[in-house]
MOPAC internal coordinates of N, CA, C and O (Angstrom, degrees):
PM7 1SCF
backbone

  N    0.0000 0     0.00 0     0.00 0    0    0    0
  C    1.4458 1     0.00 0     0.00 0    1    0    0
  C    1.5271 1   108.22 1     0.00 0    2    1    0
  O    1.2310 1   114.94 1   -57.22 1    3    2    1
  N    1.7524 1   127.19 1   122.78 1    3    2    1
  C    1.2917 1   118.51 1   162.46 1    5    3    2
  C    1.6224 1   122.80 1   -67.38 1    6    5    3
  O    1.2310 1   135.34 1   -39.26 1    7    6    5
  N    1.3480 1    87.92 1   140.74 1    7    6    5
  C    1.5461 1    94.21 1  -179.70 1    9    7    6
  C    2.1209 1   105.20 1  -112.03 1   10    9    7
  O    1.2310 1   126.07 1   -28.55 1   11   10    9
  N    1.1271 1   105.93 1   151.45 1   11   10    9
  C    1.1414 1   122.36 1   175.77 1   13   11   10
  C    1.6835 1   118.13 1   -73.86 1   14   13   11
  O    1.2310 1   121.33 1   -85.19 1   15   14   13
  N    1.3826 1   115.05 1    94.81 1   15   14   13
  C    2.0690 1   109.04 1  -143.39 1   17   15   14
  C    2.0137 1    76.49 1  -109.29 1   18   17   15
  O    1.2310 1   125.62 1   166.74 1   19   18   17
  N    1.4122 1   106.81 1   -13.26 1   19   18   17
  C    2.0564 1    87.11 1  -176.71 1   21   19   18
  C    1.5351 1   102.71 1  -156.52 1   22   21   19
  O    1.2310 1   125.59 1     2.31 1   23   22   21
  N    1.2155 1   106.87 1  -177.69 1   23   22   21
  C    1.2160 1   113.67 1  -169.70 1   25   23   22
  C    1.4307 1   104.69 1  -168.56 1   26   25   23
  O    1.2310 1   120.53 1   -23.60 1   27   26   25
  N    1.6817 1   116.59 1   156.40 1   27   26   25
  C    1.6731 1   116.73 1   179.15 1   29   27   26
  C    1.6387 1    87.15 1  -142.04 1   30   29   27
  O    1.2310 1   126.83 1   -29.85 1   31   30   29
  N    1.4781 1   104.47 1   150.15 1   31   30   29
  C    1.2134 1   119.88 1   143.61 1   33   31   30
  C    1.0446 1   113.44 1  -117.53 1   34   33   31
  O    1.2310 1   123.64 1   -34.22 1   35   34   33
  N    1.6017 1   110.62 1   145.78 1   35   34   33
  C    1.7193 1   116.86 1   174.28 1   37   35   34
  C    1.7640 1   101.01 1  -123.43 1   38   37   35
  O    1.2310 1   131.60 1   -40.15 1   39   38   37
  N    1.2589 1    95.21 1   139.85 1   39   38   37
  C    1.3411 1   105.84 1  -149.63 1   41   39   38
  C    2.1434 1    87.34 1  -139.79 1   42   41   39
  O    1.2310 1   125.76 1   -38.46 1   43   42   41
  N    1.4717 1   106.54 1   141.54 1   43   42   41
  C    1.3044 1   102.34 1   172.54 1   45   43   42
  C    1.4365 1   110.73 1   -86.20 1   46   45   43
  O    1.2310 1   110.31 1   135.75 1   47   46   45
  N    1.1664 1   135.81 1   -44.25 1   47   46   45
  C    1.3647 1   140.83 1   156.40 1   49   47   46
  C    1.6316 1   121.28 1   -58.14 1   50   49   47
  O    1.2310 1   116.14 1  -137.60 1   51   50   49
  N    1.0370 1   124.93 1    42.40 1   51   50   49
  C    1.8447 1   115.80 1  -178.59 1   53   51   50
  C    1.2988 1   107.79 1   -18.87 1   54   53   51
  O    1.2310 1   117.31 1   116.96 1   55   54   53
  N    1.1910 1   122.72 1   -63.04 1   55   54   53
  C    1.3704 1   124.92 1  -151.37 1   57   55   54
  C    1.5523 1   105.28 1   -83.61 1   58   57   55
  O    1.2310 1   102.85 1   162.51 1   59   58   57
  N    1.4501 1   149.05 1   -17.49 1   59   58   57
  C    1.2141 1   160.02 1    84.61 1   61   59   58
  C    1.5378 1    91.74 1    27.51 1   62   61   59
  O    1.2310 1   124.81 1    62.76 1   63   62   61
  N    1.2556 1   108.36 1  -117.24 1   63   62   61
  C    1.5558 1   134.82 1   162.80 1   65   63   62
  C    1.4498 1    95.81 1     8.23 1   66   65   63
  O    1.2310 1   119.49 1    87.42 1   67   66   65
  N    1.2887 1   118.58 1   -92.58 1   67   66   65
  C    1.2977 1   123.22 1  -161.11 1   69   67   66
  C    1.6003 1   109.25 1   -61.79 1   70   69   67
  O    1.2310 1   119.33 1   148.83 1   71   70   69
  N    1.2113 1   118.88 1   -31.17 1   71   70   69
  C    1.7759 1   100.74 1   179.60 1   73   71   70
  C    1.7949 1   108.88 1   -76.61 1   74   73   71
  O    1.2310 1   120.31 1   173.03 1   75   74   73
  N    1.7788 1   117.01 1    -6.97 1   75   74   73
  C    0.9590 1   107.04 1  -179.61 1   77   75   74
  C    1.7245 1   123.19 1   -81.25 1   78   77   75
  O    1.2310 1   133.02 1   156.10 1   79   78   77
  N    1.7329 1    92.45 1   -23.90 1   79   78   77
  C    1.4176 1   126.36 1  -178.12 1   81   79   78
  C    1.6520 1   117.47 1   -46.57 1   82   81   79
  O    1.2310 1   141.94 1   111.61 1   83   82   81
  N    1.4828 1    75.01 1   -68.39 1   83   82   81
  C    1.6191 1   113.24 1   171.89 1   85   83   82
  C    1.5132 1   113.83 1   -56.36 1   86   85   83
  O    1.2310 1   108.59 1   147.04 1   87   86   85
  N    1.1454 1   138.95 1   -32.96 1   87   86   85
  C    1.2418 1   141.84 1  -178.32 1   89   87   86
  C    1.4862 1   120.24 1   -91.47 1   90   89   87
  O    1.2310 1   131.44 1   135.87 1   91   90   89
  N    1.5555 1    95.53 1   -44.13 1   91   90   89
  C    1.9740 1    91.15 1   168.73 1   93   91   90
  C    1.2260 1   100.67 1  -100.38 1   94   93   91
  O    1.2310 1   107.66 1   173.79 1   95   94   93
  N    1.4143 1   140.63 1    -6.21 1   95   94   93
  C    1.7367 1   100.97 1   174.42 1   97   95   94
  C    1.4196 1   115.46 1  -146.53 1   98   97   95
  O    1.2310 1   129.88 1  -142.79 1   99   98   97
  N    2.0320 1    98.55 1    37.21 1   99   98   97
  C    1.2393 1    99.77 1  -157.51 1  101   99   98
  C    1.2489 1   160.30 1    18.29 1  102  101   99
  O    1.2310 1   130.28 1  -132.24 1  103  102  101
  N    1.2923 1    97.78 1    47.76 1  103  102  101
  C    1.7955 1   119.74 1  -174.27 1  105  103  102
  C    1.7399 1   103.09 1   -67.59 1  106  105  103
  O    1.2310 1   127.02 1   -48.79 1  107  106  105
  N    1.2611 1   104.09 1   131.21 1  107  106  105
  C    1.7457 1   108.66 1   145.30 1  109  107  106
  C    1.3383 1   131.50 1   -52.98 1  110  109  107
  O    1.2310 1   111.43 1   -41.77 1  111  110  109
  N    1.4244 1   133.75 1   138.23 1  111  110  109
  C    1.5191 1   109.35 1   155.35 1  113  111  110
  C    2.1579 1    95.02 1  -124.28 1  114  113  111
  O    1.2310 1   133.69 1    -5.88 1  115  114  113
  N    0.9851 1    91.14 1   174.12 1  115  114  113
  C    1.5775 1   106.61 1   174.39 1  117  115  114
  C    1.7307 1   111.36 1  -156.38 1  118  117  115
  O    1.2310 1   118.29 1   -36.72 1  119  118  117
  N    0.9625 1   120.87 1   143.28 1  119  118  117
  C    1.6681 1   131.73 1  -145.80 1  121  119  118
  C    1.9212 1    91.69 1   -97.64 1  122  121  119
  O    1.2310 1   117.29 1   -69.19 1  123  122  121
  N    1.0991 1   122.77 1   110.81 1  123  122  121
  C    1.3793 1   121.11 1  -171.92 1  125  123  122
  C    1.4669 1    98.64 1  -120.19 1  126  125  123
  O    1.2310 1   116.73 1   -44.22 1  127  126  125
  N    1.7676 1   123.83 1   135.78 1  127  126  125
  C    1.1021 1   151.00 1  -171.42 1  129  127  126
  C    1.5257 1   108.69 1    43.91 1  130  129  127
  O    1.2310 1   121.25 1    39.32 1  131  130  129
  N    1.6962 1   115.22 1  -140.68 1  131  130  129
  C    0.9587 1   115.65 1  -157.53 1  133  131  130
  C    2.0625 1   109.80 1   -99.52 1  134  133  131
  O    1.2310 1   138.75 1   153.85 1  135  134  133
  N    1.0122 1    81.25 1   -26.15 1  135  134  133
  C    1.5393 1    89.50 1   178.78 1  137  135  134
  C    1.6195 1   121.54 1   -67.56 1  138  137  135
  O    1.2310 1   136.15 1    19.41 1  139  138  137
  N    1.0222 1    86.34 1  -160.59 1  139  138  137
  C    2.3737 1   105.04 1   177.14 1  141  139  138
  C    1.6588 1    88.57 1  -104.30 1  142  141  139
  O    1.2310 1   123.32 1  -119.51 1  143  142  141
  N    1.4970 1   111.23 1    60.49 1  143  142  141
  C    1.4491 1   103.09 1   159.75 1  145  143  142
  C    1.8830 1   106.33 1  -126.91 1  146  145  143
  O    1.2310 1   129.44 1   -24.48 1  147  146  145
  N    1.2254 1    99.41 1   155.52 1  147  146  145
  C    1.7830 1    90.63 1  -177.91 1  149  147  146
  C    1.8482 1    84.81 1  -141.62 1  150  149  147
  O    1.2310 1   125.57 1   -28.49 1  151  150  149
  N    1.4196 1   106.91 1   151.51 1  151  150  149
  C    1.8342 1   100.38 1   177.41 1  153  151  150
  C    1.5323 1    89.93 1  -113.65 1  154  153  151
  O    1.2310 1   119.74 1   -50.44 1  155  154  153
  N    1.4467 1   118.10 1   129.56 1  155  154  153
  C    1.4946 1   137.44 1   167.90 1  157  155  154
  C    1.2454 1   111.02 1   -70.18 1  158  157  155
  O    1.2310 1   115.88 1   -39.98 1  159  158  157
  N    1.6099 1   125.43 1   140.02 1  159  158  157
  C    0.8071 1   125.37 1   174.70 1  161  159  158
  C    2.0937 1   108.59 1  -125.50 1  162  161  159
  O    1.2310 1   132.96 1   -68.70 1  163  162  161
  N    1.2174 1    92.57 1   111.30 1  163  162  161
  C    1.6584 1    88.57 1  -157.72 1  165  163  162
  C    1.7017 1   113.58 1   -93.43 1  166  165  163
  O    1.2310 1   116.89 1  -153.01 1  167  166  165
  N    1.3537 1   123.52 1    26.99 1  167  166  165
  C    0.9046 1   131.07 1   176.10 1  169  167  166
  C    1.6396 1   113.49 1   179.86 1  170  169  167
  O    1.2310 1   123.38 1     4.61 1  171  170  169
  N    1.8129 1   111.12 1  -175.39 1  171  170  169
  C    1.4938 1   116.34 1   163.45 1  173  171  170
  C    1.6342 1   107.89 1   -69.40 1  174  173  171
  O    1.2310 1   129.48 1   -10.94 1  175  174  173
  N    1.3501 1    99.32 1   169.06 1  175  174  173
  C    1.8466 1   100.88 1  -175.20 1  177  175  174
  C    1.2590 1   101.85 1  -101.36 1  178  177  175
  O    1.2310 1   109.84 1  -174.12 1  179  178  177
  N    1.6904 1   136.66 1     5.88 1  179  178  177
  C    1.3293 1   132.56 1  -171.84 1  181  179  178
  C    1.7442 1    83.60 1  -108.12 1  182  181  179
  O    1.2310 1   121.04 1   176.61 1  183  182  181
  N    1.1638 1   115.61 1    -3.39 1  183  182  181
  C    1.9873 1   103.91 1  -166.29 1  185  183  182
  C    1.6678 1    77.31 1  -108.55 1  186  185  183
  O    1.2310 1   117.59 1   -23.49 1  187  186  185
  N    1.6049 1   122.19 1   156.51 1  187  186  185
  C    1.2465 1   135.48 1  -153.80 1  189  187  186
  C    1.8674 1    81.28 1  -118.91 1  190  189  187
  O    1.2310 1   120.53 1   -35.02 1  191  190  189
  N    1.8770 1   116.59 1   144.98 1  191  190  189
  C    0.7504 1   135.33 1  -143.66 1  193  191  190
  C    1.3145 1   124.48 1   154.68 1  194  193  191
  O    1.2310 1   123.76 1   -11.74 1  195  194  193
  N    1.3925 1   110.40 1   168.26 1  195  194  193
  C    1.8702 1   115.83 1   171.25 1  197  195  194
  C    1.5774 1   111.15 1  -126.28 1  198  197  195
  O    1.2310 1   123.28 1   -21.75 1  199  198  197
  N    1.4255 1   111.32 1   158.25 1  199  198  197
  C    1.1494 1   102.12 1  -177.44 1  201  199  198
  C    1.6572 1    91.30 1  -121.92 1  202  201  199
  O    1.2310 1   120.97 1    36.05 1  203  202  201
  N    1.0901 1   115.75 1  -143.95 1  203  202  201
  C    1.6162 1   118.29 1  -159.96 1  205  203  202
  C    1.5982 1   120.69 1   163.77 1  206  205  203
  O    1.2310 1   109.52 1   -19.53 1  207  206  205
  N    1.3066 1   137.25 1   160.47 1  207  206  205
  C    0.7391 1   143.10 1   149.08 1  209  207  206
  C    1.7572 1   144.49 1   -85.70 1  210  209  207
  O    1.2310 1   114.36 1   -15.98 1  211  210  209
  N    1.5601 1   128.30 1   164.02 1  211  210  209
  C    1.4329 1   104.73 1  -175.98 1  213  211  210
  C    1.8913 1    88.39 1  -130.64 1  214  213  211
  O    1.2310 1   111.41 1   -41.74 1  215  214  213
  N    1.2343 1   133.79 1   138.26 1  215  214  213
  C    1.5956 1   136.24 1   176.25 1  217  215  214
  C    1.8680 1    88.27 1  -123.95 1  218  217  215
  O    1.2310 1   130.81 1   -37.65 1  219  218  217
  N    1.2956 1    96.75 1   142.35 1  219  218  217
  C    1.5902 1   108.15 1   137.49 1  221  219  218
  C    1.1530 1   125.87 1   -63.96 1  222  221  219
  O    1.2310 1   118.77 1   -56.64 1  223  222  221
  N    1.2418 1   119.95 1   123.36 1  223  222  221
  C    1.3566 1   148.49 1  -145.45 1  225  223  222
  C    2.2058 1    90.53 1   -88.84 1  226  225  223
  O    1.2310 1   133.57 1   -65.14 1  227  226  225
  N    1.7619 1    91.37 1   114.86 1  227  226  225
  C    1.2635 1   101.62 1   177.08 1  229  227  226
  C    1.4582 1   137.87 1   -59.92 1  230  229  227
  O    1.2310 1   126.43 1   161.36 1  231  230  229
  N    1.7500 1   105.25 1   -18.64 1  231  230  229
  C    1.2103 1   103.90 1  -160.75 1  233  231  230
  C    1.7231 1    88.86 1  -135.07 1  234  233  231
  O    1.2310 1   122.14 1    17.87 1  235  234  233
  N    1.5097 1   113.50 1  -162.13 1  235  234  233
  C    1.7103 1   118.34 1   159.54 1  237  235  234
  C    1.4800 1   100.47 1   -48.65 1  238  237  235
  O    1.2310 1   136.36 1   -11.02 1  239  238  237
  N    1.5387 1    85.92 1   168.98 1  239  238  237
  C    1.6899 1   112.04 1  -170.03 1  241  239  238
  C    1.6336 1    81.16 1  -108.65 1  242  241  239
  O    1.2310 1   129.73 1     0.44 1  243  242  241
  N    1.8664 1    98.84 1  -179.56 1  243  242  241
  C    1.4678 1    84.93 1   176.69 1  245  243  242
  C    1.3193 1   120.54 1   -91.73 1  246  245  243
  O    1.2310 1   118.62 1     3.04 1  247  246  245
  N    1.7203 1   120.24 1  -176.96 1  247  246  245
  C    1.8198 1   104.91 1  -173.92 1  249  247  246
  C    1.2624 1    86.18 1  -111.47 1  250  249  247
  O    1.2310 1   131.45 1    -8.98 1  251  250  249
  N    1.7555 1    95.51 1   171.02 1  251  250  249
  C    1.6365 1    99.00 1  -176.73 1  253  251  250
  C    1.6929 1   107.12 1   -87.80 1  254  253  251
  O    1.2310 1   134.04 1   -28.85 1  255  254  253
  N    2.1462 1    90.46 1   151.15 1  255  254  253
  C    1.2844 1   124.84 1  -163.61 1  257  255  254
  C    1.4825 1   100.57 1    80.43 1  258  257  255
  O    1.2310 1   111.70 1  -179.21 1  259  258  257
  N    1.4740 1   133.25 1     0.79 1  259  258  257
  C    1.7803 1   122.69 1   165.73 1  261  259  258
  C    1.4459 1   124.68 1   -77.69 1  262  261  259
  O    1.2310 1   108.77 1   -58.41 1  263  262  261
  N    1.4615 1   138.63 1   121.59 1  263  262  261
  C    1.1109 1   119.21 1   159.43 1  265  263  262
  C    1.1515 1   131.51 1   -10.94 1  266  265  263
  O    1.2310 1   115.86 1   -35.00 1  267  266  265
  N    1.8156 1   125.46 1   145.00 1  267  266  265
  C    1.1753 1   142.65 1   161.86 1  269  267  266
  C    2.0568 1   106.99 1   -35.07 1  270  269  267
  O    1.2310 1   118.64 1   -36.37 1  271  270  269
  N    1.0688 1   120.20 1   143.63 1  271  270  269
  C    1.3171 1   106.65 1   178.78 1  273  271  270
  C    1.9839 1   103.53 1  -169.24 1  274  273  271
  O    1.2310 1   137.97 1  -137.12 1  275  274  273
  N    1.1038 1    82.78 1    42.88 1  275  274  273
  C    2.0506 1    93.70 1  -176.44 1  277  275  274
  C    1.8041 1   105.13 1  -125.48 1  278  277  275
  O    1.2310 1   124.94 1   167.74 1  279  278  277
  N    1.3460 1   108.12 1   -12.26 1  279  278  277
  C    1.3252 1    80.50 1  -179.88 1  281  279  278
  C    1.6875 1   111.90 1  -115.61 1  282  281  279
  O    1.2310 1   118.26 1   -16.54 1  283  282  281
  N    1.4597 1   120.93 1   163.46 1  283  282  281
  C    1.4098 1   128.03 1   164.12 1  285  283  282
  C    1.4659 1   114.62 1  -126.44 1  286  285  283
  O    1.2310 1   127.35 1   -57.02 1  287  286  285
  N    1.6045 1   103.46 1   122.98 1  287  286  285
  C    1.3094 1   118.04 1   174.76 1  289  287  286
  C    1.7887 1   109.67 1   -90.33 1  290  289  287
  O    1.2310 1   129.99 1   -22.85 1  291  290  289
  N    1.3542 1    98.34 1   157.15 1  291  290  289
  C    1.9224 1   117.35 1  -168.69 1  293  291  290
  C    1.1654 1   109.02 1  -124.75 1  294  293  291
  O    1.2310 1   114.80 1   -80.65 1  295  294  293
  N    1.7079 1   127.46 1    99.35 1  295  294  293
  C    1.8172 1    94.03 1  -152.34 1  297  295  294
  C    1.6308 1    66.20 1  -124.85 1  298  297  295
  O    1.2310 1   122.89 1   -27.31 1  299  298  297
  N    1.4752 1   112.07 1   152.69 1  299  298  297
  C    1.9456 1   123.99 1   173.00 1  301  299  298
  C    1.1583 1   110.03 1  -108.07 1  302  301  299
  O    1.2310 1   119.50 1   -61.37 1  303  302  301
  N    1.5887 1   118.56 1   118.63 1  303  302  301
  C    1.3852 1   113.27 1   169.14 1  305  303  302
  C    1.7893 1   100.31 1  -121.10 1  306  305  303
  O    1.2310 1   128.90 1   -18.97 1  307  306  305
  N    1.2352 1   100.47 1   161.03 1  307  306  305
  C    1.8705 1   112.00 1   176.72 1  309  307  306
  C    1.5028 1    98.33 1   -37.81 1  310  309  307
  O    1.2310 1   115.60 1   120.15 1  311  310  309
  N    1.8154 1   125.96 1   -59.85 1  311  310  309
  C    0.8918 1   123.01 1  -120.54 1  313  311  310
  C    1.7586 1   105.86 1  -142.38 1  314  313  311
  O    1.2310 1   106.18 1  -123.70 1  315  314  313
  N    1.1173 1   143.27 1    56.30 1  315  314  313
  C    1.2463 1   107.42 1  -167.07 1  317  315  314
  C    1.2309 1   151.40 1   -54.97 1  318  317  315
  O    1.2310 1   123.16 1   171.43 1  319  318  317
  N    1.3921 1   111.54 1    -8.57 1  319  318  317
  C    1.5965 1   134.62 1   159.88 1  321  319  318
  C    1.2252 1    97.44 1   -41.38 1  322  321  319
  O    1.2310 1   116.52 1    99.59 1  323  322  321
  N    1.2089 1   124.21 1   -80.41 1  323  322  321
  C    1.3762 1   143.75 1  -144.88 1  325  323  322
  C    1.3147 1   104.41 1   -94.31 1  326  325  323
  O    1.2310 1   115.71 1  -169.99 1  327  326  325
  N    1.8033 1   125.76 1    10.01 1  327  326  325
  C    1.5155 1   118.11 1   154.47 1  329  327  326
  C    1.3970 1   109.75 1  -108.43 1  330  329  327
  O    1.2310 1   118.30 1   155.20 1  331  330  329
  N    1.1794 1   120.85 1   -24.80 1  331  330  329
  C    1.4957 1   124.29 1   135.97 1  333  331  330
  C    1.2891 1   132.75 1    -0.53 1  334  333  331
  O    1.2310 1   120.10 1   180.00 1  335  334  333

């Protein structure tokens, strides 16, 4: 069975994003490489969970009445042939 091991939000405001993050669900962020990427850390590492990342969002946001279109799911399977 794949499991969901990451996750990104892309957000046009990062820093927006993250004080909202941070305030309702006390998430971490930390600023990773060179880009507008930070990796979230959404809990303790002894409590079971995912963590994730947040990027500034490369392109338009969505318009209104458009589908959701900010997040990316990371799901791990053995095999991808054979989840295929």
């Amino acid at each position: 069975m794949g499991r969901v091991v990451h996750f990104e939000i892309h957000a046009d405001d990062p820093e927006r994003a993250m004080k909202f993050y941070k305030e309702i669900f006390k998430w971490q962020f930390s600023k990773w490489g060179g880009e507008d990427y930070w990796l979230i850390i959404t809990g303790k590492p002894e409590v079971r969970g995912i963590d994730g990342g947040l990027m500034k969002r490369k392109g338009n946001g969505p318009s209104a009445g458009q589908p959701v279109n900010s997040f990316v799911c990371t799901i791990d399977v053995d095999s991808i042939d054979e989840a295929s």
